[in-house]
Steps between C-alpha positions, in 0.01 A plus 500: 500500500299330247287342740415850659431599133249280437306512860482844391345413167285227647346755804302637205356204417402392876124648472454218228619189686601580897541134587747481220729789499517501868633169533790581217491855677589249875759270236682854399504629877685140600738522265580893496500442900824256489684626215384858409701828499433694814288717266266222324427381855388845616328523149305182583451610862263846369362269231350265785399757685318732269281179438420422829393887491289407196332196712703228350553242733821347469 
């Protein structure tokens, strides 16, 4: 949960260093992926893809 907390705080950050935060953003994803609650991975799942909607490309 902590990790979702702070990709959270760090997505409003991401304007001032993409390259950065989107590499700790794919770190969080890996790690919520294998042992994340059911509801941090679906957390991280809308995360991912409200950025691609925003033009990230992850």
């Amino acid at each position: 949960m902590d990790l979702l907390v702070e990709t959270i705080y760090n997505l409003k950050k991401i304007d001032e260093n993409p390259n950065y935060y989107l590499k700790r953003l794919n770190e969080a994803k890996r790690v919520i992926t294998k042992v994340g609650s059911r509801e941090d991975k679906k957390a991280i799942r809308l995360i991912l893809e409200d950025l691609k909607n925003k033009g990230y490309d992850l």
